[in-house]
Backbone as a printed PyTorch tensor [residue, N CA C, xyz], in Angstrom:
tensor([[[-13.9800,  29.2760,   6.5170],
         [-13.1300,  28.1640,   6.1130],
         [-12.1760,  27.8630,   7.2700]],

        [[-12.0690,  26.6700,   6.9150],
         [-11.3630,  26.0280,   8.3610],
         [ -9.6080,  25.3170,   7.8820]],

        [[ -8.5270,  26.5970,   8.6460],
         [ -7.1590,  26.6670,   7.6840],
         [ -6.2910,  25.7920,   8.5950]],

        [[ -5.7330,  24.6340,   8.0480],
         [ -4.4560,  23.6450,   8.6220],
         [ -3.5160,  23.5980,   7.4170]],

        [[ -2.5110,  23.8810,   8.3440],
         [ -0.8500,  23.6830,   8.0670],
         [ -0.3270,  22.2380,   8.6730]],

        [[  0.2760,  21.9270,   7.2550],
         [  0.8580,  20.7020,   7.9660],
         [  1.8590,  20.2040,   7.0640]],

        [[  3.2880,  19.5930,   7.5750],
         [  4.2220,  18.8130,   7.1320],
         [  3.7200,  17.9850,   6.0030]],

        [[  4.1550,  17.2570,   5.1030],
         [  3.8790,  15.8910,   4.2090],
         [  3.5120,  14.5530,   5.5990]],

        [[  4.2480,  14.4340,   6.5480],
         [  4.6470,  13.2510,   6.9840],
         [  3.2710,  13.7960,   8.4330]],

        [[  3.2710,  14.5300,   8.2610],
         [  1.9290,  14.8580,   9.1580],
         [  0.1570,  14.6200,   8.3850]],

        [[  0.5200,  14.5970,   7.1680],
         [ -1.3770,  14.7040,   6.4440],
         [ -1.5630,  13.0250,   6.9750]],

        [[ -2.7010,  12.9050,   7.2330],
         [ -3.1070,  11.7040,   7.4090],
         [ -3.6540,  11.1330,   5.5150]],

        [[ -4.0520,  10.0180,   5.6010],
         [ -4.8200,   9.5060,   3.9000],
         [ -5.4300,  10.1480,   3.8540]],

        [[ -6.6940,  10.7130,   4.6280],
         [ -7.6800,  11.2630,   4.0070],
         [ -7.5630,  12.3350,   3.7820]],

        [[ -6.5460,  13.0940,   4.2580],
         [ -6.0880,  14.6440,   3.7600],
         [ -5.2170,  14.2780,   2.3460]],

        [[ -4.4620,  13.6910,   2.5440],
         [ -3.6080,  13.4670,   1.1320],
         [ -4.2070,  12.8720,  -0.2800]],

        [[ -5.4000,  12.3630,   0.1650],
         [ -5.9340,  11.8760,  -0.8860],
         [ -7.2030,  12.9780,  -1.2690]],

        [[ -7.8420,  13.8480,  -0.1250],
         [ -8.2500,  15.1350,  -0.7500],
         [ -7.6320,  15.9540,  -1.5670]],

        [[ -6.0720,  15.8680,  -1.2020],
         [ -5.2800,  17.2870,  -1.7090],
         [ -5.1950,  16.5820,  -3.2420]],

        [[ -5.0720,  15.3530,  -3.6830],
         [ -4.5330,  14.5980,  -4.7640],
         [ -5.9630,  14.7770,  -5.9150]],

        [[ -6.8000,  14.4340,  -4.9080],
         [ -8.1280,  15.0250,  -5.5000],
         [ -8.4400,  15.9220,  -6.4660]],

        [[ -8.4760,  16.7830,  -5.2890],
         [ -8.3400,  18.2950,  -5.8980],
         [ -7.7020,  18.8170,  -6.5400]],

        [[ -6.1710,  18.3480,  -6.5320],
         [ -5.5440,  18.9630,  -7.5320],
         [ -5.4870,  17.8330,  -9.3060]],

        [[ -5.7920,  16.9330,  -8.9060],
         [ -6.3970,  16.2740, -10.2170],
         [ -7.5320,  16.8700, -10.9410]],

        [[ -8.6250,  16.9680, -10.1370],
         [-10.1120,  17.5340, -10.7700],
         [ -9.4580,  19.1200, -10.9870]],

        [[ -8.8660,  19.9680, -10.8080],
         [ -8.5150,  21.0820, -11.4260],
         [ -7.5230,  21.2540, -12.6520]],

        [[ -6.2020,  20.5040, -11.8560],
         [ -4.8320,  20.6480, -12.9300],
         [ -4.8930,  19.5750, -13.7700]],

        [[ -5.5370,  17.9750, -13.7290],
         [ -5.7380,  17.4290, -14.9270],
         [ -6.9500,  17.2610, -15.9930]],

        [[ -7.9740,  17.4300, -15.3450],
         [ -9.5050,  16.7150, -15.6180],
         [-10.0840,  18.4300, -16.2410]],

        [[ -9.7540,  19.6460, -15.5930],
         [-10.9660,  20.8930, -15.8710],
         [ -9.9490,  21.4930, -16.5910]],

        [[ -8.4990,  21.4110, -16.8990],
         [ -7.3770,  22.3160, -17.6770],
         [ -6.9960,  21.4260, -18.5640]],

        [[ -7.3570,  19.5880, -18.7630],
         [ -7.0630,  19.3060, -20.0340],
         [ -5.7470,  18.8110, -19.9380]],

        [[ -5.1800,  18.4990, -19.0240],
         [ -3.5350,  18.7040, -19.1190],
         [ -2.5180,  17.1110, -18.2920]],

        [[ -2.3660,  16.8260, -19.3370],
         [ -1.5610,  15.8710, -18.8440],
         [ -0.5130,  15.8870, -18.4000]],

        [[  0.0060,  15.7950, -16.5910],
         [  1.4340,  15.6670, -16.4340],
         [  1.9210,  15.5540, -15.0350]],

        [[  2.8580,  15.3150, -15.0520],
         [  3.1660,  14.2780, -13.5000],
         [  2.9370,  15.3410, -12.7320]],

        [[  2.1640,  15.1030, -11.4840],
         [  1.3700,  16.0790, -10.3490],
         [  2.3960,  15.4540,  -9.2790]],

        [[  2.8410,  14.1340,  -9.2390],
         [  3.8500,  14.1380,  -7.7610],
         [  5.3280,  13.3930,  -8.3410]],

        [[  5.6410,  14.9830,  -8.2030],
         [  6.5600,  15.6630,  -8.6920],
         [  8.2360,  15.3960,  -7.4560]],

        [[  7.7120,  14.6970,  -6.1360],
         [  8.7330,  14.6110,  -5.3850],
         [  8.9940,  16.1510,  -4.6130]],

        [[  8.2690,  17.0540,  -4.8490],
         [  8.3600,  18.0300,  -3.9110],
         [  7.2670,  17.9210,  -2.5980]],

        [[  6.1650,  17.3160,  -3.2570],
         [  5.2700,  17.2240,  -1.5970],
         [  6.0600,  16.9070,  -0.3850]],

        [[  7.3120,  15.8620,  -0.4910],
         [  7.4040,  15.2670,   0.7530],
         [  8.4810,  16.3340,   1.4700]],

        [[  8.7500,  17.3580,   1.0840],
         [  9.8410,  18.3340,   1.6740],
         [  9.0250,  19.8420,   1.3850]],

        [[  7.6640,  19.3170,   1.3390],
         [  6.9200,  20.9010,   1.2520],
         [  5.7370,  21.1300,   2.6020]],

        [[  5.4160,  22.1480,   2.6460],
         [  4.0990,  22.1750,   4.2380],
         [  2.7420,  22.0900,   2.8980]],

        [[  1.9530,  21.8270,   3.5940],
         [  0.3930,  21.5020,   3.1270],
         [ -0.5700,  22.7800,   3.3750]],

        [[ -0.6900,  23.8000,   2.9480],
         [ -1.9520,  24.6800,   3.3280],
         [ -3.3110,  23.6590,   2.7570]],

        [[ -4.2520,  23.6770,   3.9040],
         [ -5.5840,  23.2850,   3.3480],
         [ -6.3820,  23.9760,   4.0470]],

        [[ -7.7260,  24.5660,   3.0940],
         [ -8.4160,  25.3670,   3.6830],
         [ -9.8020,  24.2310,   3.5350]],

        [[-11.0070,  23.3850,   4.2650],
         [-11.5900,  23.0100,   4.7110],
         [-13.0410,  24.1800,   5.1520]],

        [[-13.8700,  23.1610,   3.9040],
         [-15.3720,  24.0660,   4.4900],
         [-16.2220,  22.5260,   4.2630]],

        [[-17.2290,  22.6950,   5.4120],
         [-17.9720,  21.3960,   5.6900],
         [-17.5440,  20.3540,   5.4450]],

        [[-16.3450,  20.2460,   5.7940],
         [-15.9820,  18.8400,   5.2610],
         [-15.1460,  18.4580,   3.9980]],

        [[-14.9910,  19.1390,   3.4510],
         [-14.1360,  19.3330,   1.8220],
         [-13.0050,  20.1120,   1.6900]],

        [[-12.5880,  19.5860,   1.1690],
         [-11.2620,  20.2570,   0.8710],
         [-10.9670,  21.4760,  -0.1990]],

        [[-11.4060,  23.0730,  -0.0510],
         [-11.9430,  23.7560,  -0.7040],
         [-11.2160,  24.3670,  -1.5510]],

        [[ -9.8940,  24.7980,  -0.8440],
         [ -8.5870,  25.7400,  -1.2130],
         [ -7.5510,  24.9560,  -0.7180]],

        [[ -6.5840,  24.9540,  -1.8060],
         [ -5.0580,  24.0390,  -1.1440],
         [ -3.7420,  25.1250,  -1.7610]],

        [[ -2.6960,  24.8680,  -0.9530],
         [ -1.6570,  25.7100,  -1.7240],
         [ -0.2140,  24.8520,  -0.9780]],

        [[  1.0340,  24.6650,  -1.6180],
         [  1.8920,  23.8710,  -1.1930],
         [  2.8030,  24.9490,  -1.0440]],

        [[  3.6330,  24.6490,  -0.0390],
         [  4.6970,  25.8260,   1.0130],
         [  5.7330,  25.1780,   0.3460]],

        [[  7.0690,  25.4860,  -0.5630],
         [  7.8950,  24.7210,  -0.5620],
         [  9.2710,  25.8820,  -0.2370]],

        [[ 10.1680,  24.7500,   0.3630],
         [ 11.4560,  25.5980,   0.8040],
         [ 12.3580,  26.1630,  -0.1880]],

        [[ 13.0700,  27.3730,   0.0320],
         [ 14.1330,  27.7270,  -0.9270],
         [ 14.7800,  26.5840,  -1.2200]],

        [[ 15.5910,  26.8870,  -2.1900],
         [ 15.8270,  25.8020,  -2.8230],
         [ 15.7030,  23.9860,  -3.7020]],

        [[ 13.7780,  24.0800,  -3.6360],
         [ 13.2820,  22.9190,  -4.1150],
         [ 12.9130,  23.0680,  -5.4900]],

        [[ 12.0730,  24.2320,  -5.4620],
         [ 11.4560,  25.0550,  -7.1680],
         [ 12.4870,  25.8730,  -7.3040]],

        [[ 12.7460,  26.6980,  -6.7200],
         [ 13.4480,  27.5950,  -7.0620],
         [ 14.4750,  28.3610,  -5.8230]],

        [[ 14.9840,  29.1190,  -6.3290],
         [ 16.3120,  29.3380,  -5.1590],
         [ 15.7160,  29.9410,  -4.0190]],

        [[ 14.4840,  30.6780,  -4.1370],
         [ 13.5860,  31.4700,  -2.7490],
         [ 12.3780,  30.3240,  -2.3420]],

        [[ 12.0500,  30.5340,  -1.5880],
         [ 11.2620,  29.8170,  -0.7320],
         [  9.6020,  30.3490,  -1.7300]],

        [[  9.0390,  29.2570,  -2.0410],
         [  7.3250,  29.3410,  -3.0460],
         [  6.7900,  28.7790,  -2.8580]],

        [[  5.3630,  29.0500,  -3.4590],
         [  3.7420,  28.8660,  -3.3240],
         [  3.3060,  28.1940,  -4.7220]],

        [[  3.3530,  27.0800,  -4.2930],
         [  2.5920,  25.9360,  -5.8900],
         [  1.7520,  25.2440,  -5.1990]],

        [[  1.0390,  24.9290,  -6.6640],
         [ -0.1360,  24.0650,  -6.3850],
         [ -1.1810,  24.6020,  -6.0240]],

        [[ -1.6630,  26.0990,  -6.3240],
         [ -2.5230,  27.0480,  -5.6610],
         [ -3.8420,  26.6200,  -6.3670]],

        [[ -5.0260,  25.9880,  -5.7170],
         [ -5.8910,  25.3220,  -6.6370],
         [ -6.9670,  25.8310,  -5.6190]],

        [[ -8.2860,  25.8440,  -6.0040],
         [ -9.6350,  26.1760,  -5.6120],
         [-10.8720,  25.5340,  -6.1980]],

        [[-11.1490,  24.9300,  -5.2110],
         [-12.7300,  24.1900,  -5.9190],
         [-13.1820,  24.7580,  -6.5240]],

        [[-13.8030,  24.1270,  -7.9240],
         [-14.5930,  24.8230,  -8.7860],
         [-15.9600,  25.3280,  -8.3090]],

        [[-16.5440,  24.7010,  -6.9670],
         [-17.5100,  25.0860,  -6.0680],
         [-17.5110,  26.4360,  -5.6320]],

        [[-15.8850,  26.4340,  -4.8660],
         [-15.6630,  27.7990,  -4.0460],
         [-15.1820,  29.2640,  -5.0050]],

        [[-15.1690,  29.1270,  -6.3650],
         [-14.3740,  30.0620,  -6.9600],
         [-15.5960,  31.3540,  -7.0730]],

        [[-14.8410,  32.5710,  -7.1020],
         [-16.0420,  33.6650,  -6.9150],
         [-16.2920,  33.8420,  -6.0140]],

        [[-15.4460,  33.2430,  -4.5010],
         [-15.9580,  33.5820,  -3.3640],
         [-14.9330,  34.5510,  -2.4160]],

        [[-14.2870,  34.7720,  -3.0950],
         [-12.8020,  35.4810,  -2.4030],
         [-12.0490,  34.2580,  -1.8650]],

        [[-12.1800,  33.3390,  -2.4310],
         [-11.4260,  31.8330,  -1.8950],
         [-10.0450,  32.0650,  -1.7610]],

        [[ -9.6150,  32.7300,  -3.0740],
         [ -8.1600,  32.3540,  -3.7090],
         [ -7.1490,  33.7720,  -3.0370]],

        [[ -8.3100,  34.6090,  -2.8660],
         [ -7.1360,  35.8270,  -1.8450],
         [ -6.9640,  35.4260,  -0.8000]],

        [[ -8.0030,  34.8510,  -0.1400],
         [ -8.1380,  34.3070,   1.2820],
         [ -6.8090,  32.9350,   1.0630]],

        [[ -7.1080,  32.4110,   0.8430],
         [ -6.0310,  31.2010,   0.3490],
         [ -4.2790,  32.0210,   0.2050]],

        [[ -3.9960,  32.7450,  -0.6640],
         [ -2.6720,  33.3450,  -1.4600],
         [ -1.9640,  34.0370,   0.1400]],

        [[ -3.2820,  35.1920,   0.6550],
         [ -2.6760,  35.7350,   2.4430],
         [ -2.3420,  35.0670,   2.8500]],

        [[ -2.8970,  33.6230,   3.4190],
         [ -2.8330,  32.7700,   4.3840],
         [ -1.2970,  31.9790,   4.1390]],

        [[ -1.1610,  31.6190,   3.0170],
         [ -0.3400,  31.1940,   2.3140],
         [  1.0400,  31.8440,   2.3950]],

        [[  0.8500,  33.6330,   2.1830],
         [  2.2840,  34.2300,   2.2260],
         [  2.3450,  34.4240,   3.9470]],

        [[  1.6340,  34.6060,   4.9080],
         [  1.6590,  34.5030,   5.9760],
         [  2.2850,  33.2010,   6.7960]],

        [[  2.0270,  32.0120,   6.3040],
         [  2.8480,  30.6790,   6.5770],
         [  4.1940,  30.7630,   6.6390]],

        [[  4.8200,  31.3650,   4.9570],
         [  5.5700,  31.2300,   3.7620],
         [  6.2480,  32.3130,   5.0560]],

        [[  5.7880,  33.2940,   5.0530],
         [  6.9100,  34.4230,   6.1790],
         [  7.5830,  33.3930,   7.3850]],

        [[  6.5170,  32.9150,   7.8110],
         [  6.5430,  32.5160,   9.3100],
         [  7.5520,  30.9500,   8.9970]],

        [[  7.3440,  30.1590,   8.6160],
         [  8.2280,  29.3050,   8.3730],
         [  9.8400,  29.4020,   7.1270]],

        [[  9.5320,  30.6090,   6.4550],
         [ 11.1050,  30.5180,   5.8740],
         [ 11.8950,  31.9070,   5.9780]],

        [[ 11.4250,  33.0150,   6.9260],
         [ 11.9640,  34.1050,   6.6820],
         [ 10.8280,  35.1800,   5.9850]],

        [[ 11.1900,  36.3950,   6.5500],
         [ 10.5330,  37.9550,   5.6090],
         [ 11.2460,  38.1760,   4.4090]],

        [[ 11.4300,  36.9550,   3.4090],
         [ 12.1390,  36.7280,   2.0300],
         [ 11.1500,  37.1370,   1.0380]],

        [[ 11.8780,  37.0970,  -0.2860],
         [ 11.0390,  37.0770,  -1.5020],
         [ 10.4460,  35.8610,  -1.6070]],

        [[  9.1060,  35.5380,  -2.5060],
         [  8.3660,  34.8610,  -2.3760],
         [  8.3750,  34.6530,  -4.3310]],

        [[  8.7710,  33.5350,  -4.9790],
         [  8.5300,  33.0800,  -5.8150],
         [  7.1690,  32.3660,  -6.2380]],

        [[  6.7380,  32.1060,  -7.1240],
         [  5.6120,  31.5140,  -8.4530],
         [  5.7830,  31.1080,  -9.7300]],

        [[  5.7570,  30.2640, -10.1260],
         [  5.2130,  29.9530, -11.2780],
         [  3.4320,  30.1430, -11.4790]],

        [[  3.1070,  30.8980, -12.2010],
         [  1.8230,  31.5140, -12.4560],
         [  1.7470,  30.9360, -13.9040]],

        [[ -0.1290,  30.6390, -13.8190],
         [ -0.2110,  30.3390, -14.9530],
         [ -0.6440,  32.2430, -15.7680]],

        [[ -0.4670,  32.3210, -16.9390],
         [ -0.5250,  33.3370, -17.3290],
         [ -1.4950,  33.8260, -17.3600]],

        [[ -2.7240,  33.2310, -17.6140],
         [ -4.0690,  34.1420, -17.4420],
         [ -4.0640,  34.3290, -15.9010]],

        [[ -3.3130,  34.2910, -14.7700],
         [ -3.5350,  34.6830, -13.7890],
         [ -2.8550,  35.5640, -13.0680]],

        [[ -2.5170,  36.0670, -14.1640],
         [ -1.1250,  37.6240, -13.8840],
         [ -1.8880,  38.2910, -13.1910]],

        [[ -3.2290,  39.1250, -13.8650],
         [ -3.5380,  39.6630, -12.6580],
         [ -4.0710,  39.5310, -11.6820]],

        [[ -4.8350,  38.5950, -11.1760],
         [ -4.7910,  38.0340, -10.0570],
         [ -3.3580,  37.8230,  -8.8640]],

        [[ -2.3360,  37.5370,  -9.0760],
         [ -1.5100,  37.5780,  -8.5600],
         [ -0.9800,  39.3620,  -8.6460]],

        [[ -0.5970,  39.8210,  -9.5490],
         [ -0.0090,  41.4150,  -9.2040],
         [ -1.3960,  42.0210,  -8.4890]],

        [[ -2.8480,  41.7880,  -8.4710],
         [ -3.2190,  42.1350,  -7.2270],
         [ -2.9350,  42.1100,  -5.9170]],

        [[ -2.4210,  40.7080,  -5.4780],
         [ -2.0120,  40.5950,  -3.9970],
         [ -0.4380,  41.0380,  -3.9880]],

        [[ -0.1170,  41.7700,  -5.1180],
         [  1.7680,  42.0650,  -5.0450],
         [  3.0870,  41.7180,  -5.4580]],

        [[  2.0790,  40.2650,  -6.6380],
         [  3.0480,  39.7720,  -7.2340],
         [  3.7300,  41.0950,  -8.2770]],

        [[  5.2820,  40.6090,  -8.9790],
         [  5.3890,  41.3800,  -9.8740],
         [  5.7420,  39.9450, -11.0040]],

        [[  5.7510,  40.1460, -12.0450],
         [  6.4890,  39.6400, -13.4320],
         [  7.8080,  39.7060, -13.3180]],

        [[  8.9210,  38.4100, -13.4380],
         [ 10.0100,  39.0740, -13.4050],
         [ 10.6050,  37.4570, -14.9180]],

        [[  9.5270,  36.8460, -15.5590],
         [ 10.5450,  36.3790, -16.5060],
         [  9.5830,  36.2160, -17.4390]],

        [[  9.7730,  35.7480, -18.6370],
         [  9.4620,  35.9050, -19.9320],
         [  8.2070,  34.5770, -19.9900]],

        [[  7.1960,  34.3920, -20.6980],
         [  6.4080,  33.6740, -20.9860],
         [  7.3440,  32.5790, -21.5210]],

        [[  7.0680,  30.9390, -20.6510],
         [  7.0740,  29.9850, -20.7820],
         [  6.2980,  28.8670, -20.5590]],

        [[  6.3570,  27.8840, -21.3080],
         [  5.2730,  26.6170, -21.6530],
         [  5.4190,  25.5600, -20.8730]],

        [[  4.9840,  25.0130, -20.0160],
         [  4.7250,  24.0900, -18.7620],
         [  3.8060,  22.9800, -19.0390]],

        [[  4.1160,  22.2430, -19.3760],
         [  2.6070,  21.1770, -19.2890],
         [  1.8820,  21.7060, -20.2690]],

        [[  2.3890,  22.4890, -21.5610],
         [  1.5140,  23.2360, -22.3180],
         [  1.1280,  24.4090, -22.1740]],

        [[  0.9820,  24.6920, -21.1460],
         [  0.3290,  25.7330, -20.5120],
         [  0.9870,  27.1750, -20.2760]],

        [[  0.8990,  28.0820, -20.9410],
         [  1.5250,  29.1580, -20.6360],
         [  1.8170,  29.6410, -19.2220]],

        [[  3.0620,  29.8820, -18.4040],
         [  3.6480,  30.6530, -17.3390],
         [  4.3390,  31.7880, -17.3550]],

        [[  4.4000,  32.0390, -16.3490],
         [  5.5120,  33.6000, -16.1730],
         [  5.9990,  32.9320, -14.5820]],

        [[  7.2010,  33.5280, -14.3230],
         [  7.5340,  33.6050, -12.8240],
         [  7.2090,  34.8500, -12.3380]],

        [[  6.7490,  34.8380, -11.0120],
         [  6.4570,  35.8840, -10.1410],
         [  7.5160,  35.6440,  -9.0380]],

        [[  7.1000,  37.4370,  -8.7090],
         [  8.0900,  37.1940,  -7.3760],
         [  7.2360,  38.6240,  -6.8840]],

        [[  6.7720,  37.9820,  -4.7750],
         [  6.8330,  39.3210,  -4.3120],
         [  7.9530,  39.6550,  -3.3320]],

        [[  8.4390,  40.8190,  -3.3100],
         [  9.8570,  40.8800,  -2.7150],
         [  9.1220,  41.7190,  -1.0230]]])
């Protein structure tokens, strides 16, 4: 997979309209879920996109302390329904906290997780640190790796 970092004011259309893509065909169309996706954080967040032949495979949004939450986090963590089962989403989450170091500090690293994906995340080090809450319907927890 082929990994670019980039500003909001750096994606060209055809990257922004992949990332809009993708995160439609996952977070509205395959989860059922109706609810505002631009949210006003893209334009003050970095862009992870991970790119295989041409597609936009794995995406994850870098946002600064203080936009979601008071530490610097990782939203929008989405994976083609193509690429899933492939080690996409660890490969994606590293790359991701590796950015997340390098552009905001060796800080704690916040999430909103959807809940069936607790363990998936306390694999790569997340921990649980708040109580089950409802998002778009959708059950969450916050994570944090410190």
């Amino acid at each position: 997979m082929n990994w670019i970092l980039k500003r909001f004011s750096e994606l060209s259309p055809d990257e922004l309209y992949a990332i809009l893509q993708l995160r439609n065909e996952v977070f509205v169309i395959e989860q059922n879920c109706l609810f505002q996706d631009a949210d006003n954080k893209d334009q003050l967040s970095c862009h992870l996109m991970g790119w295989s032949d041409g597609i936009l495979a794995a995406y994850s949004r870098l946002v600064p302390p203080g936009i979601a939450f008071d530490k610097a986090s990782i939203g929008r963590v989405v994976i083609s329904p193509a690429r899933r089962g492939t080690g996409a989403g660890k490969e994606l989450m590293r790359i991701s906290i590796e950015n997340i170091k390098h552009l905001y500090g060796n800080n704690p690293i916040m999430i909103g997780a959807q809940l069936y994906l607790k363990k998936f995340y306390e694999s790569i080090g997340f921990s649980q640190v708040s109580s089950i809450y409802l998002e778009d319907g959708i059950e969450h927890i916050q994570m944090m790796l410190s």
